[in-house]
N, C-alpha and C positions, 0 to 999 in steps of 0.2 A: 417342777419335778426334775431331779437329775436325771441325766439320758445316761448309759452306762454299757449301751453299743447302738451302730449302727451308725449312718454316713453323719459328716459334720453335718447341723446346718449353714444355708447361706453365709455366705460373707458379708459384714457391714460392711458399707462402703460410703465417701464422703458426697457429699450430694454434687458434686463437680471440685476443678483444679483450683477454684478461687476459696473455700471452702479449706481445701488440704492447703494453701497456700498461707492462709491466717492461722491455722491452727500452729504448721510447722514453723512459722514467725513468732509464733504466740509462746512455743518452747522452747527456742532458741534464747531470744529476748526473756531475762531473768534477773535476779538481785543481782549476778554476777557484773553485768551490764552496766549498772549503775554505779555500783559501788566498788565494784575491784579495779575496773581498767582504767579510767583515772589514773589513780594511785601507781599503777604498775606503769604506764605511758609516760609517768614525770617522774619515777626511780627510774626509767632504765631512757632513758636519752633525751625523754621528753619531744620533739617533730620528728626527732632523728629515730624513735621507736617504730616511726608508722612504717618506715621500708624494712625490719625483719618483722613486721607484725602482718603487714602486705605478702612478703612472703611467705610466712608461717599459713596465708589466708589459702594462696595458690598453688601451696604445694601440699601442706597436711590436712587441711578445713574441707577445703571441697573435696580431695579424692574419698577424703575416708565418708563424708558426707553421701557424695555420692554410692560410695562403696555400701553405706547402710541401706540408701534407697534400692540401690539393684538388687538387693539379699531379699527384703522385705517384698518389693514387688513382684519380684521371680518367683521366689517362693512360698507367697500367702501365708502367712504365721507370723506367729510372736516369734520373738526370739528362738525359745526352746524347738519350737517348730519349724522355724528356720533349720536352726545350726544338726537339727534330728534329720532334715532331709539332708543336709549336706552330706551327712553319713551321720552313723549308729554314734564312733566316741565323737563325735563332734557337740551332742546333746548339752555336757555339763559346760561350756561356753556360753548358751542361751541361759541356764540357771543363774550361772555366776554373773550376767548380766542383771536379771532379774532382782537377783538378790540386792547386787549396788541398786537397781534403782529402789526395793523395798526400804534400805537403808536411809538412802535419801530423803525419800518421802517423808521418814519419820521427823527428820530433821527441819527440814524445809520446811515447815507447816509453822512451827514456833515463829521461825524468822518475819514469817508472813503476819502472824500476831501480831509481832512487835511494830510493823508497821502500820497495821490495823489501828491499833491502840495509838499510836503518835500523832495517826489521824486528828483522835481526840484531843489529845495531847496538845498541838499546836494552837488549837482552837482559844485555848487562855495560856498558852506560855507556863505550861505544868510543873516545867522542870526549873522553872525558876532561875538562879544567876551560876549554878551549879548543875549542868546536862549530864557531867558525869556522874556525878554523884548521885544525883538523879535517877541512872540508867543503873548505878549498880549497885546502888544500897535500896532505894527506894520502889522502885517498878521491877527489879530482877531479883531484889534480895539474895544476891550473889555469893555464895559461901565456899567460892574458889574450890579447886579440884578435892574431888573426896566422892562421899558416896550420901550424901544426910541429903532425904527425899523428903521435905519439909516443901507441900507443893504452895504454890502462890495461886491465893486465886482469881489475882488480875488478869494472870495466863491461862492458867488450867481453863476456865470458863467461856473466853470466847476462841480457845483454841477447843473445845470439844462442839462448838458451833461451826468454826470455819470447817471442822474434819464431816459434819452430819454435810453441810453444806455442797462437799468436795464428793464425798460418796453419792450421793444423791447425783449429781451431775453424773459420776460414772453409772450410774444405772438407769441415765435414761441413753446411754449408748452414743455410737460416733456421733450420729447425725442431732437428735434431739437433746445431746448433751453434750460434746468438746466441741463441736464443733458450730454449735449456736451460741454457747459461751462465751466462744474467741471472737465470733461475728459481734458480740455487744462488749468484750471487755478489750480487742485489742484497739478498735475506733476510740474507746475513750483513753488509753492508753496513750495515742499518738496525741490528741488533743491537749490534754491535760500537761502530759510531757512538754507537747512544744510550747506551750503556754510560760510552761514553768522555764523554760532558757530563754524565749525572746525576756521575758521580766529580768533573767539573770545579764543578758547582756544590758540593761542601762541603769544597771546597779552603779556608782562610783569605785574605781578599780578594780571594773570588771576587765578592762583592756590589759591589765599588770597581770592578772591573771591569766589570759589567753597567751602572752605574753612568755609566761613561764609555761607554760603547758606546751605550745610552740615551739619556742625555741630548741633547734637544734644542739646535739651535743655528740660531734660528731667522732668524739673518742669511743665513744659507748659502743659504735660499732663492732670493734674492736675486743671486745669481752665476750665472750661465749655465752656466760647467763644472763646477757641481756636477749639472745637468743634462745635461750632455755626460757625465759621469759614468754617469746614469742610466741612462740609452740604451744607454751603452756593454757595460755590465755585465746588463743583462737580453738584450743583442745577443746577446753572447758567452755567456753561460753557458745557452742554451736552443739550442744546437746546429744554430743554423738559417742559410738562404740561404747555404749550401755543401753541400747534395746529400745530409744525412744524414737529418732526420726527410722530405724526399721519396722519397726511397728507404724508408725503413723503411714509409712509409705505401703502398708500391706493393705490398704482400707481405701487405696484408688483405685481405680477400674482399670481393665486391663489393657483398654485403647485409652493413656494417658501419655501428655508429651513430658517424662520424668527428669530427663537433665536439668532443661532450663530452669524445673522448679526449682531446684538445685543448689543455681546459680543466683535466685531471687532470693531466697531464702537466704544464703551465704551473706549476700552483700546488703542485704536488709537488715542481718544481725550487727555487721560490721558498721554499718552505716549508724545505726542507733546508737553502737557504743562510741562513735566519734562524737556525737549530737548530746551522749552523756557528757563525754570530756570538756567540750566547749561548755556547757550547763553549770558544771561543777566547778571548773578552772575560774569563768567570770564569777561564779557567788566565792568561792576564797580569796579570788584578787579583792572583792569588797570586805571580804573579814581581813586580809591583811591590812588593807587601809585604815579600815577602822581603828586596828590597833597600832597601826605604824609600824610593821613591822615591812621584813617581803617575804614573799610568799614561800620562799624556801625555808623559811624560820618557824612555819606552821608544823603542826603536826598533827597526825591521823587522819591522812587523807586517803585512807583505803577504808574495807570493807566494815566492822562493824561501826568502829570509832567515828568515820567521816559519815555514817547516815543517821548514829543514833546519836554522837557527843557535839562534830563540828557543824554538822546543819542544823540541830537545835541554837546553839548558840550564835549561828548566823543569823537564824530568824528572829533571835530574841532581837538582837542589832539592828536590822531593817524595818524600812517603812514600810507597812503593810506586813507585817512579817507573818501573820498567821494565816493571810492567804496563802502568801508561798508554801509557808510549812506545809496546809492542806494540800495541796498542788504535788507536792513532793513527794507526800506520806503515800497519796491514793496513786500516784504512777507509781513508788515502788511495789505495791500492795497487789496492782493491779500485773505487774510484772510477775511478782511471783506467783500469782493466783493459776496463770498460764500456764507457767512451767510447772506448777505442782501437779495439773491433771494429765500433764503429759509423762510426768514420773509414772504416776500412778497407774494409767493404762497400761504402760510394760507388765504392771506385777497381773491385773485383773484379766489381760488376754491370755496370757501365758496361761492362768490357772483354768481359765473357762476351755481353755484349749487341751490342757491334760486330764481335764478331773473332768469334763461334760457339764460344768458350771455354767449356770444363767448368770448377763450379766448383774442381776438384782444380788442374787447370791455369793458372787465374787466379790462382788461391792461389799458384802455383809459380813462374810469370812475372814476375807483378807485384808480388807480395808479395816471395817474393824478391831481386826488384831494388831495393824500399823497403827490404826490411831491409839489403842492401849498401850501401845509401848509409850510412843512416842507421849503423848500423858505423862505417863510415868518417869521417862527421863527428862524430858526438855522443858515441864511445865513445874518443877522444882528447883531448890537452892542451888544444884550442881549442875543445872541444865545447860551454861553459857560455857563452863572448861569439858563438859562431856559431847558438848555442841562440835568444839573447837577443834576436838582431837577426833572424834568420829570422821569429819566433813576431811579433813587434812589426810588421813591414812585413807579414805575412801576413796578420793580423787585421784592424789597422786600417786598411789600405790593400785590401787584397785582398777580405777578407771584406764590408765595408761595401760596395765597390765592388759586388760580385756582387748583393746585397741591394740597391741602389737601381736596375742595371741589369735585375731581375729586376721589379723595382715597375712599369718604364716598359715593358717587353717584355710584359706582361701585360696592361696597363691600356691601351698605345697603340699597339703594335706590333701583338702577336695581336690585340687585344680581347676577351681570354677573360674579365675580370672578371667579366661577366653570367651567360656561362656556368657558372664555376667557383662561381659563389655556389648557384646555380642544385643545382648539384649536390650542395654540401654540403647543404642543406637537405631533397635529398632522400633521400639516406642518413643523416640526422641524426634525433635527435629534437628536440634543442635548433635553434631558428631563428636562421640568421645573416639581421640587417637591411644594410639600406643603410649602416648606419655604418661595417661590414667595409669597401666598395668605394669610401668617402671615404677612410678610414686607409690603406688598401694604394695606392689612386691617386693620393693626395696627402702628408697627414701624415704617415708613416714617409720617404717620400723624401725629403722634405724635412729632416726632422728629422738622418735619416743624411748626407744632403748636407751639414750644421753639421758633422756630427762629422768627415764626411772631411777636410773644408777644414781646420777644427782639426789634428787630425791631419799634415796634408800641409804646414801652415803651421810645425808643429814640427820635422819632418821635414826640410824644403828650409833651414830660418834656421840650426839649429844642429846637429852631430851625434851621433847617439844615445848616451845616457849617456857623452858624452865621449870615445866610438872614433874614431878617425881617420876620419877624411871617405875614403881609401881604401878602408878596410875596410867602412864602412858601405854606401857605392855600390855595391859588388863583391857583397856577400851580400844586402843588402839589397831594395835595386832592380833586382839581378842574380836574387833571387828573383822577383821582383815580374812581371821580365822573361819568364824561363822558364816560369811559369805561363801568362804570354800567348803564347807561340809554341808552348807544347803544344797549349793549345786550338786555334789556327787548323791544326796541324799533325794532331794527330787527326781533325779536323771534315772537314779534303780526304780521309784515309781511305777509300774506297768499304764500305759496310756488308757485312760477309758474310751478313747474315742483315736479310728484309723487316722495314721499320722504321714505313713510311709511313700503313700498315693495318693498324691492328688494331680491335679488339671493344672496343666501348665503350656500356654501357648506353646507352639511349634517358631524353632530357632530357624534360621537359615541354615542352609545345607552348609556342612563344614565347621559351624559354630563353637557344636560341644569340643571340648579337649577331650 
């Protein structure tokens, strides 16, 4: 029954720190992880990346990281409930988060498909002596940018499985559902994973590869978007300032030691995406042997190309290869499975939190309308350039956005920075200094300000990978668009349920600003 007044009930909460610690690992760690930083580590200096990627980790990752667990913890809520106590117009910030992460979800869920299915796929070498052609006449039936909704239903089918699947885990709630899942999908994850790189290291020319991955190039330093790079890549792949580890972090208990987790989390996502690189670098060092070439002469060593075109073709090459493929298929599969329920909790608390929705009902409403969409665009002929242009305008444009927006609403608008420090420090054991509330007030927005303009300068000059300026404006900035009129459109909503007042531990004397 909707409740439609009267106090919230209780708060879920994770059944202890180890619990929140898998789950927040569990969404950090994603396809990103596997398949983009690679790519991005050997375009921009290759060893010599890891010192503005280290930096990008210690000055933009953790503060804003942190910065989403003191929001969430402090103040008990989604997003919307968050940014609503910080004050009144602060509300459409938790929307616009909301929305990115609704956006996402829809998307993300395909990609996870196609992993799914490859699973199968490796098992007989499906794609035969041609992966590409494979991936995009045969299994995508790909009809390049347009609108013809001609669905596939090697997609359509086990992606309306994977979405019954995904909702079901949100309706049985934190404890009996994210947070049992991550307890049985992140163990097989790490398994599986490291399985799949010790194999890739006594590959033959696995060393050529580590080799090139490695090696320093110490000009790169030197170039600003190898630094734009940085930034950009520890942004995205630590799942932050779009409402997921704020929420995740609203579902611990209120005597919880919050930085360190923080901290584990940080370097745990970091640490996997190195343990990708070396993974990935040895299996091309043996496809370049294979073909005699070096490894700079390959091509499509990032996101979808290097998981769906040059790892099949590795596996066809190798002994044993459909183990490997297996091995591959199910750690990316199992990565993204993670990160999808942790999208998807942003949209389903926020709503349970303003409409007095139970989570089965949440689950039902709005999950079900994400997985309708997303059906309907990503499981058809236009799904992989509607894919392409959605994920591009929503990250760079939207995500960054939310995250500089959230810097200044913090820092100048609330004034909660003192506060929020204030607080981490006291459920912490680890001490946050002064240097958090320079980084969060100055340096990351800053920093992200480069990256948007970047970004926005690439965006407005030329169009995206060659699409027609049509199609790019329409999906594009037509995303970009709808994300901002949900938010102001939810935000005039009136709450079913008191939002203004709640229970919030007592600060130290002095704390508030």
């Amino acid at each position: 029954m909707r409740q439609t007044s009267g106090a919230a009930p209780a708060r879920e909460q994770w059944t202890g720190q180890y619990g929140f610690i898998l789950a927040a690992i569990g969404s950090a760690v994603g396809l990103g992880n596997i398949w983009r930083f690679p790519g991005v580590a050997y375009d921009n200096g290759g060893g010599a990346f890891l010192i503005p990627y280290l930096v990008a980790l210690l000055t933009a990752g953790i503060p804003i990281l942190l910065l989403d667990y003191s929001l969430g913890h402090r103040f008990r809520g989604s997003a919307p409930t968050v940014f609503r106590r910080l004050g009144r117009p602060y509300e459409p910030l938790g929307w616009f988060q909301v929305a990115i992460s609704f956006v996402i979800a829809t998307y993300y869920t395909v990609i996870v498909v196609w992993a799914i299915r490859y699973v199968g796929f490796s098992v007989d070498l499906a794609w035969g002596d041609s992966p590409g052609t494979f991936l995009m006449e045969d299994f995508l039936q790909n009809s390049g940018p347009g609108y013809r909704f001609d669905f596939v239903g090697g997609i359509f089918w086990p992606m309306l499985i994977l979405w019954i699947a995904v909702l079901v885990i949100l309706a049985l709630g934190v404890q009996r559902g994210l947070e049992r899942a991550n307890k049985i999908f992140m163990p097989m994850l790490a398994v599986t994973f490291l399985a799949l790189v010790v194999r890739a290291l006594f590959l033959d020319g696995a060393g050529e590869g580590l080799t090139a991955f490695f090696t320093p190039n110490w000009d790169a330093l030197l170039d600003g978007n190898v630094w734009i790079a940085a930034y950009s890549q520890i942004f995205f792949s630590l799942s932050i300032a779009f409402g997921i580890m704020l929420t995740y972090s609203s579902y611990l208990a209120r005597r919880s030691n919050v930085a360190p987790t923080g901290y584990v989390v940080a370097f745990a996502n970091s640490s996997f995406e190195l343990l990708a690189g070396i993974g990935v670098f040895a299996t091309i060092g043996f496809m370049a042997a294979q073909q005699q070439v070096a490894v700079g002469e390959l091509e499509g060593l990032t996101g979808v190309g290097l998981s769906f075109v040059t790892f099949p073709q590795i596996v066809s090459m190798m002994p044993g290869g459909p183990v490997f493929g297996v091995l591959f298929f199910i750690s990316l599969s199992l990565a993204g499975i993670t990160s999808l329920i942790s999208i998807l909790q942003v949209v389903s608390a926020a709503f349970q939190e303003k409409f007095g929705l139970s989570r089965v009902q949440a689950s039902m409403y709005i999950g079900g309308l994400a997985a309708v969409i997303s059906l309907v665009l990503y499981s058809s002929t236009s799904g992989l350039s509607i894919l392409d242009t959605v994920d591009k305008y929503t990250n760079e444009v939207g995500v960054v956005l939310s995250a500089i927006v959230t810097c200044v609403v913090v820092t100048v608008g609330a004034r909660k920075l003192p506060e929020l420090r204030a607080h981490l420090n006291r459920v912490s054991t680890a001490r946050i200094g002064r240097w958090w509330s320079v980084l969060v007030g100055a340096v990351v927005p800053i920093a992200l300000a480069v990256m948007l303009v970047s970004s926005l300068t690439e965006l407005l000059t030329e169009p995206y990978e060659g699409y027609p300026w049509g199609f790019v404006t329409l999906v594009g900035w037509g995303t970009i668009g709808l994300i901002t009129i949900g938010a102001i459109v939810y935000t005039l909503i009136p709450w079913q349920r008191p939002v203004d007042d709640f229970a919030a531990d007592p600060l130290p004397e002095g704390a508030r600003s």
